[in-house]
C-alpha positions in Angstrom: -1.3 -2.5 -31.7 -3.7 -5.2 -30.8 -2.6 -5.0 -27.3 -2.7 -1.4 -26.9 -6.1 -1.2 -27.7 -6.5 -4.2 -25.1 -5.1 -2.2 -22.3 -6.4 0.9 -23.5 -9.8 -0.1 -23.2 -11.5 1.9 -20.5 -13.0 -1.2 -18.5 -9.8 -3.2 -18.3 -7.9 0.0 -17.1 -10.4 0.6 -14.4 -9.8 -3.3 -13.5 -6.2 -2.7 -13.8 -6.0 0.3 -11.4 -8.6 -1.7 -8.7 -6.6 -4.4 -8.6 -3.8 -2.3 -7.9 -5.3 0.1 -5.3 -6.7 -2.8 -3.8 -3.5 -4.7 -3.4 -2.1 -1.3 -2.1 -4.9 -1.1 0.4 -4.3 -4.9 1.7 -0.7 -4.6 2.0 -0.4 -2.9 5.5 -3.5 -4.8 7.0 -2.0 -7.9 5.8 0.7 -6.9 7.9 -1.4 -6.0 10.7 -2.9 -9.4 10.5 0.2 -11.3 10.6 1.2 -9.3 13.6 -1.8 -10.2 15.2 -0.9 -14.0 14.5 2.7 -13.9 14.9 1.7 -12.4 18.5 -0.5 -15.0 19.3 1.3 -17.9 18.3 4.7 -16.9 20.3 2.4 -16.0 23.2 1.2 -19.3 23.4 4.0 -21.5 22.9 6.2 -19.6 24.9 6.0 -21.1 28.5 6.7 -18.9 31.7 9.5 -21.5 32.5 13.2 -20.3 32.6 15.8 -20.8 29.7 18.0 -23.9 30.0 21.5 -23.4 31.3 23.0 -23.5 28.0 21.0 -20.2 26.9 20.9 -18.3 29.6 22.3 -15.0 27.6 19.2 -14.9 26.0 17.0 -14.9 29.1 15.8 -11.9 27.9 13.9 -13.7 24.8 11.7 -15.3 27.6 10.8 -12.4 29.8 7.0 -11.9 30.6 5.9 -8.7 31.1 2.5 -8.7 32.8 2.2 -12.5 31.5 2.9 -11.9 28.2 5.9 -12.7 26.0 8.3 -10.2 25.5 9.0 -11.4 22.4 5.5 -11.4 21.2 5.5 -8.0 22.1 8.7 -7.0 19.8 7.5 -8.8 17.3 4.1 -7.1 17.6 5.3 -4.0 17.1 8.0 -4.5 14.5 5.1 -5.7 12.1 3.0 -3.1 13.1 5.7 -0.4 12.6 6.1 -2.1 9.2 2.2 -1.6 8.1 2.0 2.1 9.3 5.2 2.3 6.7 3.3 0.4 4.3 -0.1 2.9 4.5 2.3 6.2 5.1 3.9 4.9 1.7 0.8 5.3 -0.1 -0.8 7.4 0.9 2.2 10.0 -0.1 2.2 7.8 -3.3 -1.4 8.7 -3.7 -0.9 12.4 -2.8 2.0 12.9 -5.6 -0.1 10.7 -7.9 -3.3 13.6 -7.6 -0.7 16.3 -7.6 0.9 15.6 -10.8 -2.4 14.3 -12.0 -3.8 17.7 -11.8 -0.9 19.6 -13.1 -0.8 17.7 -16.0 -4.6 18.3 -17.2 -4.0 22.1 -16.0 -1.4 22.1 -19.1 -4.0 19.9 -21.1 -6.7 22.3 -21.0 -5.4 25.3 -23.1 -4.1 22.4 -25.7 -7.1 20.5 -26.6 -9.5 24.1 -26.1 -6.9 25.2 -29.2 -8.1 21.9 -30.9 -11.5 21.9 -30.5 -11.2 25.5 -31.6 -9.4 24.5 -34.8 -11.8 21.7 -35.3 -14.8 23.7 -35.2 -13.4 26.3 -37.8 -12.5 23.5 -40.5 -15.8 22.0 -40.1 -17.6 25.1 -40.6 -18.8 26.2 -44.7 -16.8 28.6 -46.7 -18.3 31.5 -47.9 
């Protein structure tokens, strides 16, 4: 009971659903982010030299186009790809979340206008 009232408590629910929006928000542009990197950093240590003999079935992997990496490239959009998921994912999340959210106090509001009407007529004074 004690921790009910804990996690019912309006300012650590608001906490509660910041901290998970946020880490919902930050999810795809942390993905964007490591794309960036991951781009970067297979751009640079890639040189525009060819393969060795022994790997010369994946010449592909050091293809240039335009001077850069084709790998990098891949990559790039793979993670991309992944944080467009990522946001698509909740935002339909959020979308359901609103829906339901407002069908449910649709059914709510004829319920608690019957209580309040109840309410009032106990509280008032018998004749």
């Amino acid at each position: 009971e004690i921790a009910s009232s804990f996690y019912l408590n309006p300012n650590i629910a608001f906490w509660r659903h910041a901290a998970v929006k946020q880490m919902l928000v930050s999810l795809p542009l942390f993905l964007l982010a490591s794309a960036f990197r991951i781009f970067v950093r297979i751009d640079k240590e890639m040189p525009g030299a060819t393969p060795p003999p022994s790997t010369m079935n994946a010449r592909w992997l050091s293809a240039r186009i335009s001077g850069v990496s084709l790998l990098a490239i891949i990559m790039f959009c793979t993670w991309t790809l992944m944080a467009m998921l990522l946001y698509y994912v909740n935002c339909k999340h959020l979308s359901t979340f609103k829906e339901r959210y407002t069908m449910a106090k649709d059914m709510e509001r004829p319920l608690l206008t019957q209580v309040k009407m109840l309410s009032e007529r106990s509280q008032r004074p018998e004749c």
